[in-house]
KOLLOLUM-803531 format. One record per atom (N, C-alpha, C, O, CB): residue in three letters; x, y, z. Coordinates in steps of 0.1 Angstrom, whole numbers, plus 5000, padded with zeros to 4 digits. Glycine has a CB too. Example, Ala and Ser with C-alpha at 12.3 -4.5 7.8 and 13.67 -1.06 7.14 Angstrom:
<doros>
ALA513249435078ALA512349555078ALA513249675078ALA514249675085ALA511349555090SER512849785071SER513749895071SER512950005079SER513450115080SER514149945057
</doros>
This chain:
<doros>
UNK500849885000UNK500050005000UNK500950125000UNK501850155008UNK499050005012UNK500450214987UNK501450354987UNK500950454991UNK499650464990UNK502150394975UNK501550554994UNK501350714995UNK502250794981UNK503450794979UNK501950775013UNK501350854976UNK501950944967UNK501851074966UNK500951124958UNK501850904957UNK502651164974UNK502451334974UNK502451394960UNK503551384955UNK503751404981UNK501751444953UNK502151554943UNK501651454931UNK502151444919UNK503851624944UNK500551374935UNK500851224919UNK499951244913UNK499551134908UNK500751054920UNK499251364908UNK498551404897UNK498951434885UNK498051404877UNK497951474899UNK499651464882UNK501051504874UNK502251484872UNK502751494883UNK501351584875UNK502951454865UNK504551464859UNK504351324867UNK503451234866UNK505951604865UNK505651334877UNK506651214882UNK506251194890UNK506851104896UNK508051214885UNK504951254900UNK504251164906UNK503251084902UNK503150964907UNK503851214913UNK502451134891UNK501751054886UNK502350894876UNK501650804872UNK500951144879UNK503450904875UNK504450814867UNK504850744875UNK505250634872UNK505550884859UNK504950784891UNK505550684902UNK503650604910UNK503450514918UNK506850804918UNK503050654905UNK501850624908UNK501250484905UNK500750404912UNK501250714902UNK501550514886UNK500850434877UNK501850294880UNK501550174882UNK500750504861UNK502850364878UNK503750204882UNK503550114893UNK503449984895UNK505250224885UNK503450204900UNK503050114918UNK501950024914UNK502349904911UNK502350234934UNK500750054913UNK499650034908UNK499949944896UNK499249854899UNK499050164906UNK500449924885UNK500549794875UNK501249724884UNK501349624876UNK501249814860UNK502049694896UNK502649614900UNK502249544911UNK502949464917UNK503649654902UNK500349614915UNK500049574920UNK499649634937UNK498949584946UNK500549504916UNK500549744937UNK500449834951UNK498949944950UNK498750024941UNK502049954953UNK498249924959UNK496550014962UNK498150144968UNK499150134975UNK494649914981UNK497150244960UNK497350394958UNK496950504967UNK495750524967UNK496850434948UNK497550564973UNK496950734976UNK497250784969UNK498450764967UNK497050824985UNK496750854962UNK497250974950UNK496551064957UNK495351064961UNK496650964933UNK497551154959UNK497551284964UNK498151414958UNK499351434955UNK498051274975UNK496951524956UNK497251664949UNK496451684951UNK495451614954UNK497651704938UNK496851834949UNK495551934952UNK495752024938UNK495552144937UNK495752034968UNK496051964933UNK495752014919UNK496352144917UNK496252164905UNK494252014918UNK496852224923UNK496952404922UNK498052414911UNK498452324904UNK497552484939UNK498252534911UNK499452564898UNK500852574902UNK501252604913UNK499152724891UNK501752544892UNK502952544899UNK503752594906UNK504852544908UNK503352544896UNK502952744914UNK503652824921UNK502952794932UNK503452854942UNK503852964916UNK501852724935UNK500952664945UNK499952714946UNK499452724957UNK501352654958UNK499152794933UNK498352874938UNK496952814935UNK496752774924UNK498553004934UNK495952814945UNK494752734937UNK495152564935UNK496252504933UNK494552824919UNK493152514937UNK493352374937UNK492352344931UNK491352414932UNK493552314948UNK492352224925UNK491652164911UNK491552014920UNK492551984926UNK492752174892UNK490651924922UNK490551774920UNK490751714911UNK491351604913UNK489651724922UNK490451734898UNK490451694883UNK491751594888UNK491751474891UNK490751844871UNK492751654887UNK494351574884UNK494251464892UNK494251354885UNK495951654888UNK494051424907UNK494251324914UNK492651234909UNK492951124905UNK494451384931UNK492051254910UNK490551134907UNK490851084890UNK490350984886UNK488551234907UNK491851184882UNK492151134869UNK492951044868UNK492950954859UNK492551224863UNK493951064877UNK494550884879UNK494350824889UNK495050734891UNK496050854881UNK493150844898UNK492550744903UNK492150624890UNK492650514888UNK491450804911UNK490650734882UNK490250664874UNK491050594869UNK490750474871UNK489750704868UNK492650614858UNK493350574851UNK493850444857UNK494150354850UNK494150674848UNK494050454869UNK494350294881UNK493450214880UNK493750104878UNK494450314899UNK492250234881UNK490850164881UNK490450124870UNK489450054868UNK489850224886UNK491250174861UNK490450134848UNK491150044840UNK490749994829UNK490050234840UNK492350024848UNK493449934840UNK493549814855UNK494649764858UNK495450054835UNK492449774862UNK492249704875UNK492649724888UNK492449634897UNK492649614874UNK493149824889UNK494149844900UNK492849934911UNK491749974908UNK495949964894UNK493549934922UNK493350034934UNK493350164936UNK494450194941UNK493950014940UNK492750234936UNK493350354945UNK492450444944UNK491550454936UNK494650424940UNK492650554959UNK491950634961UNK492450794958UNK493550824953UNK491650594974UNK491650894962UNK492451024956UNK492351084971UNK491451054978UNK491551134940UNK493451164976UNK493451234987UNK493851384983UNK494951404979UNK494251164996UNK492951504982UNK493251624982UNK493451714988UNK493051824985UNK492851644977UNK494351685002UNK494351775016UNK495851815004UNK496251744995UNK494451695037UNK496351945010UNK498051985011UNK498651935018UNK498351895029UNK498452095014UNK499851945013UNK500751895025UNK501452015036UNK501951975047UNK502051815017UNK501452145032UNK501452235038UNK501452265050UNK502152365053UNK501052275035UNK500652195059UNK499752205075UNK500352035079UNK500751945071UNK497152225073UNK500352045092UNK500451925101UNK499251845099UNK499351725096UNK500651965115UNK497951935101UNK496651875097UNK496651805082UNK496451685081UNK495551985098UNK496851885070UNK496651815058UNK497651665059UNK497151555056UNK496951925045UNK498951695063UNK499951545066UNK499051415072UNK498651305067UNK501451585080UNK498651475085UNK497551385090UNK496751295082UNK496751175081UNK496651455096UNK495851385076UNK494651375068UNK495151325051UNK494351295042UNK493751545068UNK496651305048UNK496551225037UNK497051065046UNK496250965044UNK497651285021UNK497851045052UNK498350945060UNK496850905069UNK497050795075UNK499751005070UNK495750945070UNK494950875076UNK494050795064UNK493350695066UNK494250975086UNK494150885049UNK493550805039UNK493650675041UNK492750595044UNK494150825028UNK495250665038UNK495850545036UNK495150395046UNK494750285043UNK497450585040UNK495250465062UNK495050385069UNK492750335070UNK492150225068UNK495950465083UNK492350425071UNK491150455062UNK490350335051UNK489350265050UNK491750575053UNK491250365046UNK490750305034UNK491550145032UNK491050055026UNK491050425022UNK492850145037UNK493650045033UNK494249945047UNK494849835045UNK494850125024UNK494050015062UNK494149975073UNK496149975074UNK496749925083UNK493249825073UNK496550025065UNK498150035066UNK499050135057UNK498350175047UNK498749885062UNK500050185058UNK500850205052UNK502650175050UNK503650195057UNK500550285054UNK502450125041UNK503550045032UNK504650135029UNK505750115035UNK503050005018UNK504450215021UNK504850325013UNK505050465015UNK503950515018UNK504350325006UNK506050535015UNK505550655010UNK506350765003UNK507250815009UNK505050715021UNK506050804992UNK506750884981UNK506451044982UNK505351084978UNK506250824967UNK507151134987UNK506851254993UNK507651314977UNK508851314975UNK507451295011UNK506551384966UNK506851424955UNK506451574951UNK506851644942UNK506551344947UNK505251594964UNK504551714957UNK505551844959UNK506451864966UNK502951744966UNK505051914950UNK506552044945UNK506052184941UNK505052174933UNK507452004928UNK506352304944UNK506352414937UNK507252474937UNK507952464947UNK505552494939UNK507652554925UNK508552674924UNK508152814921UNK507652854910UNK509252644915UNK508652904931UNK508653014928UNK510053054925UNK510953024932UNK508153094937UNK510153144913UNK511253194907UNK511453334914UNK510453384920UNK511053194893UNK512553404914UNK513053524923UNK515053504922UNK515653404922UNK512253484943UNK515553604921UNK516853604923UNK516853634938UNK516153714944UNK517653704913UNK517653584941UNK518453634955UNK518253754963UNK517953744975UNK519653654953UNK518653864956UNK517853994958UNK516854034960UNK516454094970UNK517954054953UNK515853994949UNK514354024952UNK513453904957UNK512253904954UNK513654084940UNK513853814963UNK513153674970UNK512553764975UNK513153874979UNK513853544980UNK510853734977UNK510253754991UNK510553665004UNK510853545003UNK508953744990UNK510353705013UNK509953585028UNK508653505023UNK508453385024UNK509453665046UNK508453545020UNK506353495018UNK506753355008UNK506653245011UNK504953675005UNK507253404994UNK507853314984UNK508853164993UNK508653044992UNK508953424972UNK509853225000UNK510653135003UNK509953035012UNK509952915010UNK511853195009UNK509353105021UNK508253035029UNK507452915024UNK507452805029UNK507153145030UNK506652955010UNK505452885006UNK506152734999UNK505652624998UNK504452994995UNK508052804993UNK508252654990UNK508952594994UNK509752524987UNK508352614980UNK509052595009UNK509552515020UNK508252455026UNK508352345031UNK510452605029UNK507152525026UNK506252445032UNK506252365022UNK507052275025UNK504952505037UNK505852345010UNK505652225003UNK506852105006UNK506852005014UNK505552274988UNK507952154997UNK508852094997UNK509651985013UNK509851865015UNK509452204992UNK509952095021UNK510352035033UNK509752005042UNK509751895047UNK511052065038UNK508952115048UNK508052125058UNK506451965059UNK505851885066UNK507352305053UNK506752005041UNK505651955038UNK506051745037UNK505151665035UNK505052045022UNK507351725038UNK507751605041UNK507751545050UNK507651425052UNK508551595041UNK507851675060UNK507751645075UNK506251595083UNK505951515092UNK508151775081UNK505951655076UNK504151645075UNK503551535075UNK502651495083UNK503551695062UNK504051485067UNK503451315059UNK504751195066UNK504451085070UNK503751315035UNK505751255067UNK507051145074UNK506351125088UNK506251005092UNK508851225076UNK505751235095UNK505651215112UNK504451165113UNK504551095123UNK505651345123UNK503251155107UNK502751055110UNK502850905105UNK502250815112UNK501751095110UNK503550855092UNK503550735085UNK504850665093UNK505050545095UNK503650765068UNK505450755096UNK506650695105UNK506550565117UNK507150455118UNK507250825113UNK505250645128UNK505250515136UNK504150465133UNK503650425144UNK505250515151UNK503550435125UNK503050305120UNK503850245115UNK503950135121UNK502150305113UNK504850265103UNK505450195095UNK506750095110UNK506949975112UNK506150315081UNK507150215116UNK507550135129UNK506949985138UNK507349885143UNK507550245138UNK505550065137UNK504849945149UNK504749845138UNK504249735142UNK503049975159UNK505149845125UNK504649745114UNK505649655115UNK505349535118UNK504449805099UNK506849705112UNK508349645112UNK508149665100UNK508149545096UNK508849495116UNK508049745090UNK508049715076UNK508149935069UNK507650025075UNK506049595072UNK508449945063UNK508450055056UNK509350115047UNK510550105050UNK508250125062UNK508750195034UNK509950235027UNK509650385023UNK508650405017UNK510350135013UNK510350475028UNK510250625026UNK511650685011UNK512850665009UNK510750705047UNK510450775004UNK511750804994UNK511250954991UNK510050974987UNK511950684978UNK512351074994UNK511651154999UNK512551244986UNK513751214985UNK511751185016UNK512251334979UNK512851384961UNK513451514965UNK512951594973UNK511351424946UNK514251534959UNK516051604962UNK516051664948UNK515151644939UNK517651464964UNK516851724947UNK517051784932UNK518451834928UNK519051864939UNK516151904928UNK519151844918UNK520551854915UNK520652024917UNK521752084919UNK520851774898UNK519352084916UNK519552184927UNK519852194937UNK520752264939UNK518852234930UNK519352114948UNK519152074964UNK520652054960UNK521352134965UNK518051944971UNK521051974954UNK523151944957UNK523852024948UNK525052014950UNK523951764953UNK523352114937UNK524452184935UNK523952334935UNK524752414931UNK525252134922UNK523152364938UNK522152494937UNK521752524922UNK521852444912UNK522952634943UNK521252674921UNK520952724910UNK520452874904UNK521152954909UNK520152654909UNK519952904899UNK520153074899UNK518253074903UNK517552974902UNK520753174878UNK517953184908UNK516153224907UNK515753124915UNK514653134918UNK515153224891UNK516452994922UNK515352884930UNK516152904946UNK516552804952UNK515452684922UNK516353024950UNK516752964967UNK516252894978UNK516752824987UNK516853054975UNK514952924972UNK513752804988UNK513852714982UNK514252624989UNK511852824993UNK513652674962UNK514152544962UNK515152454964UNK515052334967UNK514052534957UNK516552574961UNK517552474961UNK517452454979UNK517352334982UNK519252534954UNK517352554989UNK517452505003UNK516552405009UNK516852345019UNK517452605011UNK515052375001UNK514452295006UNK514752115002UNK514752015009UNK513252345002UNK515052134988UNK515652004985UNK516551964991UNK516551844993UNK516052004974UNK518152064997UNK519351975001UNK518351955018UNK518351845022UNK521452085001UNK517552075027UNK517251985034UNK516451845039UNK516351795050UNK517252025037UNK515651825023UNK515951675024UNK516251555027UNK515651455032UNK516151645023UNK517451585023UNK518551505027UNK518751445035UNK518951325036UNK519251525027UNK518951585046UNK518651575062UNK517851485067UNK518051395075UNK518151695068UNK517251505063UNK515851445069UNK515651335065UNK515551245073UNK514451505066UNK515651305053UNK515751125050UNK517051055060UNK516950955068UNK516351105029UNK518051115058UNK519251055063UNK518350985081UNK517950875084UNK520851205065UNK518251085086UNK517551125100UNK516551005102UNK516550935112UNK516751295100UNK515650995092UNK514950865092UNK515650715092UNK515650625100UNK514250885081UNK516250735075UNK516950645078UNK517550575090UNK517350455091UNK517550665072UNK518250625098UNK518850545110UNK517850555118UNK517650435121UNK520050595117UNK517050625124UNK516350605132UNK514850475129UNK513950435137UNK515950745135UNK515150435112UNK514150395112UNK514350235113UNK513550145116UNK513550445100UNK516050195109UNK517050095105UNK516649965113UNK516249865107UNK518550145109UNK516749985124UNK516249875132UNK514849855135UNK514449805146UNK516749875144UNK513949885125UNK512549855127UNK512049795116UNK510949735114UNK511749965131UNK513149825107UNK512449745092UNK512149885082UNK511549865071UNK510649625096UNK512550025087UNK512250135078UNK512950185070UNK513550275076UNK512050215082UNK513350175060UNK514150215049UNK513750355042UNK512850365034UNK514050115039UNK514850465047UNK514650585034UNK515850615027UNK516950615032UNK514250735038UNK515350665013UNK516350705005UNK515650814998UNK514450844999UNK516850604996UNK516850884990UNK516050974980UNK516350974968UNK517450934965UNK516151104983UNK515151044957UNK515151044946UNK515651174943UNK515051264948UNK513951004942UNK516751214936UNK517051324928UNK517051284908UNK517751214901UNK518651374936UNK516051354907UNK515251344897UNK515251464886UNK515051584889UNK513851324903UNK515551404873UNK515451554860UNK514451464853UNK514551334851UNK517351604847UNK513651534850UNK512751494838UNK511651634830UNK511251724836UNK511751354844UNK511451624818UNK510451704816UNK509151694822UNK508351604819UNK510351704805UNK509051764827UNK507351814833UNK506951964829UNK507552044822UNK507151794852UNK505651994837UNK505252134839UNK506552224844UNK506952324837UNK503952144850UNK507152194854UNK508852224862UNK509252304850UNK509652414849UNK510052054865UNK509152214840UNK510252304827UNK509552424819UNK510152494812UNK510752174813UNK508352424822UNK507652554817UNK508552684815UNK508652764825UNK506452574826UNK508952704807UNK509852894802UNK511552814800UNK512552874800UNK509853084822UNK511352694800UNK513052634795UNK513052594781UNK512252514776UNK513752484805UNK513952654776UNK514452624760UNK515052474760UNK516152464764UNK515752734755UNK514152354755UNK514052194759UNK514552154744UNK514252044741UNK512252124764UNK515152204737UNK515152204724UNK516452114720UNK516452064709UNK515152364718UNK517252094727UNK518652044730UNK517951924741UNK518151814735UNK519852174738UNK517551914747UNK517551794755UNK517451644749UNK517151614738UNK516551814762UNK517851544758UNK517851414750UNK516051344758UNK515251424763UNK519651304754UNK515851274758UNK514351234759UNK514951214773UNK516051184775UNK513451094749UNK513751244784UNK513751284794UNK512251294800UNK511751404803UNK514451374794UNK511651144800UNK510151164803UNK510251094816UNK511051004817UNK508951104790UNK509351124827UNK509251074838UNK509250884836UNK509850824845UNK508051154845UNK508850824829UNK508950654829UNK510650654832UNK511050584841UNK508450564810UNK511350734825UNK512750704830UNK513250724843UNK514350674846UNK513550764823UNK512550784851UNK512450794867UNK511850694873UNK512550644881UNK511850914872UNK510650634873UNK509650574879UNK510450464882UNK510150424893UNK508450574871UNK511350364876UNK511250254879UNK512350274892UNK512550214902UNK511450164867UNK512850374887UNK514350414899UNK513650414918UNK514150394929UNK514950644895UNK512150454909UNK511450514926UNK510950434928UNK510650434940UNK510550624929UNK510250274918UNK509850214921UNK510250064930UNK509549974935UNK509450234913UNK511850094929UNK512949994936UNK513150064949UNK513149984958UNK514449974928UNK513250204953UNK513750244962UNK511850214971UNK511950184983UNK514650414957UNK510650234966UNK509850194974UNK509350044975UNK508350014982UNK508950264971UNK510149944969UNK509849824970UNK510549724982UNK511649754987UNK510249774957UNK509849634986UNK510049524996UNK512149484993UNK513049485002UNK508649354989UNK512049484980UNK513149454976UNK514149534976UNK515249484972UNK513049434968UNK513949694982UNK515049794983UNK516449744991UNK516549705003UNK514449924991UNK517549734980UNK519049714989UNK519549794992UNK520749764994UNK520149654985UNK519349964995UNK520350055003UNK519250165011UNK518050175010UNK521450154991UNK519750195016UNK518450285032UNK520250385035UNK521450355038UNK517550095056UNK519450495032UNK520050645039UNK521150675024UNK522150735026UNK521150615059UNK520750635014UNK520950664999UNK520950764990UNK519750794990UNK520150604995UNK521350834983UNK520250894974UNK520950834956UNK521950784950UNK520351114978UNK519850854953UNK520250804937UNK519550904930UNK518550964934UNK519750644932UNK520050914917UNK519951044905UNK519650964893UNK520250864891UNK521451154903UNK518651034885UNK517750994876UNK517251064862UNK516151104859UNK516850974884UNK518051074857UNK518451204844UNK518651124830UNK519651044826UNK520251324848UNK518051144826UNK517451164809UNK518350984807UNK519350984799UNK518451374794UNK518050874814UNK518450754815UNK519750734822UNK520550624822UNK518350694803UNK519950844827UNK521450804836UNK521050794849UNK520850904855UNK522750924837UNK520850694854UNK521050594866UNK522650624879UNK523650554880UNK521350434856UNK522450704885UNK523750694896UNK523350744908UNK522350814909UNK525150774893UNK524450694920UNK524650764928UNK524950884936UNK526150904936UNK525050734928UNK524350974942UNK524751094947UNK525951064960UNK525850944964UNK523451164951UNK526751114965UNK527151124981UNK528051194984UNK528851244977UNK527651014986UNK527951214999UNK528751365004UNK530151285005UNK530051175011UNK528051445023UNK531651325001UNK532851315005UNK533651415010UNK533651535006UNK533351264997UNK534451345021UNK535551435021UNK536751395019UNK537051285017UNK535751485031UNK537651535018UNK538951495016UNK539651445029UNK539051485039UNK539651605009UNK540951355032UNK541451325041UNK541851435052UNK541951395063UNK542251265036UNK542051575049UNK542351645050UNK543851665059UNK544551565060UNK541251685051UNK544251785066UNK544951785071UNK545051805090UNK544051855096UNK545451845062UNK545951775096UNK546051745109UNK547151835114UNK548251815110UNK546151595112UNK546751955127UNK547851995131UNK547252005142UNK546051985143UNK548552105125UNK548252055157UNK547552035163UNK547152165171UNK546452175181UNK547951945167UNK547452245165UNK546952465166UNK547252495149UNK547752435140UNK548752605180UNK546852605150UNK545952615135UNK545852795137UNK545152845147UNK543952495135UNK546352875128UNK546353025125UNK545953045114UNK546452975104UNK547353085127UNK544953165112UNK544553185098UNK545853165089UNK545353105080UNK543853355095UNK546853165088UNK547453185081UNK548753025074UNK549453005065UNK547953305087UNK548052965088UNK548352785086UNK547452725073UNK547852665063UNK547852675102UNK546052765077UNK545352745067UNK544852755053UNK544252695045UNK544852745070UNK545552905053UNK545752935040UNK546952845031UNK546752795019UNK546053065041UNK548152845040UNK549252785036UNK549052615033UNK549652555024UNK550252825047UNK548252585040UNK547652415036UNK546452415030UNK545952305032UNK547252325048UNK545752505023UNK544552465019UNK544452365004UNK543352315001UNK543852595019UNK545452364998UNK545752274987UNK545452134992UNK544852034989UNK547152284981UNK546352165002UNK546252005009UNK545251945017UNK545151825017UNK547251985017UNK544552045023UNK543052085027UNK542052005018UNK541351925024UNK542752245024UNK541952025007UNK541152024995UNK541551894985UNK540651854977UNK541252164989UNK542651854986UNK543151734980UNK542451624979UNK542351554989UNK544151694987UNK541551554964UNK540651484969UNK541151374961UNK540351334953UNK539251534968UNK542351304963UNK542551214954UNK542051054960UNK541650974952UNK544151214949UNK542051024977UNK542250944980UNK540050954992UNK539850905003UNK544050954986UNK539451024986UNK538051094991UNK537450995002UNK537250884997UNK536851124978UNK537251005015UNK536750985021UNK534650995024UNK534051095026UNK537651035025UNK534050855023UNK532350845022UNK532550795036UNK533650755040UNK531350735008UNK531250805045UNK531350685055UNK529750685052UNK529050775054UNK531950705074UNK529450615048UNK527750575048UNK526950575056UNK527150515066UNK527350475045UNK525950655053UNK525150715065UNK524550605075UNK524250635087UNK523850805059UNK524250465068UNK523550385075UNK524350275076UNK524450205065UNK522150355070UNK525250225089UNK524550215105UNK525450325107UNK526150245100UNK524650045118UNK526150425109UNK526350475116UNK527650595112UNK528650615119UNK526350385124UNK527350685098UNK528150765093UNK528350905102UNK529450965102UNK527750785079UNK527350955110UNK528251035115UNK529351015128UNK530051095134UNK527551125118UNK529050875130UNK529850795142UNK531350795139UNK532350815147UNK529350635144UNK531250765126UNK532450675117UNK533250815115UNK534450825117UNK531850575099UNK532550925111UNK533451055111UNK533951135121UNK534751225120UNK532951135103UNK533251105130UNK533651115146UNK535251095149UNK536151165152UNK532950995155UNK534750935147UNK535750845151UNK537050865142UNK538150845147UNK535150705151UNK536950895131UNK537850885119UNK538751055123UNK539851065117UNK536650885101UNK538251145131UNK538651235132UNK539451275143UNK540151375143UNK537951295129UNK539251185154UNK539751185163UNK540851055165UNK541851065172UNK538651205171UNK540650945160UNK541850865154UNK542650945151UNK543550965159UNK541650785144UNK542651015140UNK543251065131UNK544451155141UNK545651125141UNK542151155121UNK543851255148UNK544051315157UNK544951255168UNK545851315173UNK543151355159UNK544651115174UNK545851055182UNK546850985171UNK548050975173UNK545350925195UNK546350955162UNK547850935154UNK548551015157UNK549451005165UNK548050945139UNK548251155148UNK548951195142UNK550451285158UNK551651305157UNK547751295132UNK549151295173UNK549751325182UNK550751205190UNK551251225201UNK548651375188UNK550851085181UNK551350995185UNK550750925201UNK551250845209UNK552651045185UNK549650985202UNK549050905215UNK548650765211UNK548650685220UNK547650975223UNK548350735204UNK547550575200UNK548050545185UNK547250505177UNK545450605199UNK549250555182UNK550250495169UNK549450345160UNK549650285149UNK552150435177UNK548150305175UNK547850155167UNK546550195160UNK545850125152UNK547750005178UNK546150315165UNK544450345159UNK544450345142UNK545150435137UNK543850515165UNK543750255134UNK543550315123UNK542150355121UNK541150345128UNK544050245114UNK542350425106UNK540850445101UNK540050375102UNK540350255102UNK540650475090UNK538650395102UNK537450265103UNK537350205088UNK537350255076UNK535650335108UNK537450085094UNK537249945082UNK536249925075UNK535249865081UNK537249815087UNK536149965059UNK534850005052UNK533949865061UNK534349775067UNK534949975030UNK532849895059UNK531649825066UNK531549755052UNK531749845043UNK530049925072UNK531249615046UNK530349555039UNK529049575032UNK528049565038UNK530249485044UNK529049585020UNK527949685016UNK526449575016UNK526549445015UNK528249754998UNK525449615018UNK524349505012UNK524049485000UNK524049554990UNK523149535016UNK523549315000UNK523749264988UNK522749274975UNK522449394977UNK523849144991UNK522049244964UNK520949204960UNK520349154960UNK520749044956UNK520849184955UNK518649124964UNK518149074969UNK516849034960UNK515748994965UNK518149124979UNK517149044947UNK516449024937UNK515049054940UNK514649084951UNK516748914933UNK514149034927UNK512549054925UNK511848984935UNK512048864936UNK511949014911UNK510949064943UNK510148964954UNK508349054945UNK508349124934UNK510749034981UNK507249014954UNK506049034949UNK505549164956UNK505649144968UNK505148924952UNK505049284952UNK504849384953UNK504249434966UNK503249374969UNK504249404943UNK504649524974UNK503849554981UNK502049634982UNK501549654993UNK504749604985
</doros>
């Protein structure tokens, strides 16, 4: 059983329809409004209801926002409502307001953080302890190559997307030992999104080339938790934060750092510790080793020993 934020359209409705041919009962959730959030229509969400139902499948339409603690409630109570559980949940719904830097309003930055992050939070805090008391859940919460590299005119977007991240990560471990798995989708495709972009150059880039990406990361069968993966015009990869080894002294003047910052920044040999079981532990630990080396107090400490990755766990039957 899924939850799908924003699945009237584009890449929600594409992560929708898939769930649903594979056999997962649906919330489809939107409120239909325009891409800057303004105004709300039913049309879009009962339109792939119907489109689920008419090809055999399940699903119901939920048109609260995600905006309010109350609307989070009120789509996460659909689920339970109507389906007595939640399985799933794909937090996709999106607006952009455009603005440079200078002239952002508060009001603007505001409205797409409530969607975007706020509005994750929304739907994560209540589906969370159920999916807990379940032993079972998969959260995949959508990031953007904004959110990790920024962009011009999107500040609430690019800051709502990287914090994300946060927040999936945050789940992820806290969810680890209960059977809860999150990751995130950082996703390019043509949609409404691209409305006023010169697409004329692009290579095909329709949401089906995302969907199946999101459809593994919400399946029984997901092999990584506290993840993110990127999904662009059929390129398939990895996102992740590294550092460099960096350097170790043991007092430090603006003017040490200047003088080492090559070596600072040196990324030949890049340091990941993976967020799940326990990456900010590992960088803890990795920095403070580092640190009795280098002070000769503990000559036997070394760096932490990559952890073993998880394996493939091949095609199981749909949730």
């Amino acid at each position: 059983m899924a939850v799908v934020t924003g699945a009237g359209r584009g890449l929600g409705r594409a992560y929708a329809l898939l769930l649903a041919s594979r056999g997962a009962k649906v919330v489809i959730n939107d409120t239909g409004g325009a891409l800057t959030g303004a105004g709300t229509d039913a049309g879009p969400a009962h339109q792939v209801v119907s489109e689920i139902r008419a090809a055999g499948g399940d699903a119901v339409a939920s048109v609260e926002s995600v905006t309010t603690p109350e609307g989070g409630r009120a789509i996460i109570q659909a689920a339970l409502d109507n389906y007595g559980r939640v399985d799933t949940l794909i937090h996709n719904a999106g607006i952009v307001r455009r603005a440079s830097l200078k002239e952002m309003s508060y009001a603007d930055f505001d409205a797409v953080l409530d969607v975007h992050l706020r509005g994750a939070f929304h739907v994560v805090r209540p589906a969370f302890p159920v999916m807990c008391a379940a032993g079972y859940g998969r959260i995949v919460l959508t990031s953007s190559i904004g959110g990790l590299y920024g962009n011009h005119g999107v500040a609430g977007y690019a800051a709502a997307k990287a914090g994300l991240v946060g927040l999936s990560n945050a789940v992820a471990l806290e969810g680890a030992a209960e059977g809860v798995k999150s990751n995130v989708i950082v996703p390019a495709a043509v949609t409404r999104m691209a409305d006023g972009l010169d697409i004329s150059a692009y290579p095909p880039m329709g949401p089906e080339l995302v969907a199946p990406v999101v459809g593994l990361l919400a399946h029984e069968s997901c092999p990584v938790n506290g993840e993110m993966l990127i999904a662009i015009a059929g390129r398939v990869a990895r996102a992740l934060i590294a550092e460099t080894p960096g350097v170790h002294r043991p007092s430090w003047s603006m003017e040490d750092v200047a003088e080492q910052i090559d070596a600072i920044r040196y990324l030949a040999a890049p340091l990941v510790f993976p967020v799940v079981p326990d990456g900010h532990g590992d960088h803890v630990r990795y920095s403070f080793e580092t640190a009795a080396r280098m002070e000769g107090r503990a000559p036997w400490l070394t760096a932490p020993t990559p952890r073993p990755r998880g394996r493939w766990r091949g095609c199981a039957s749909s949730t």
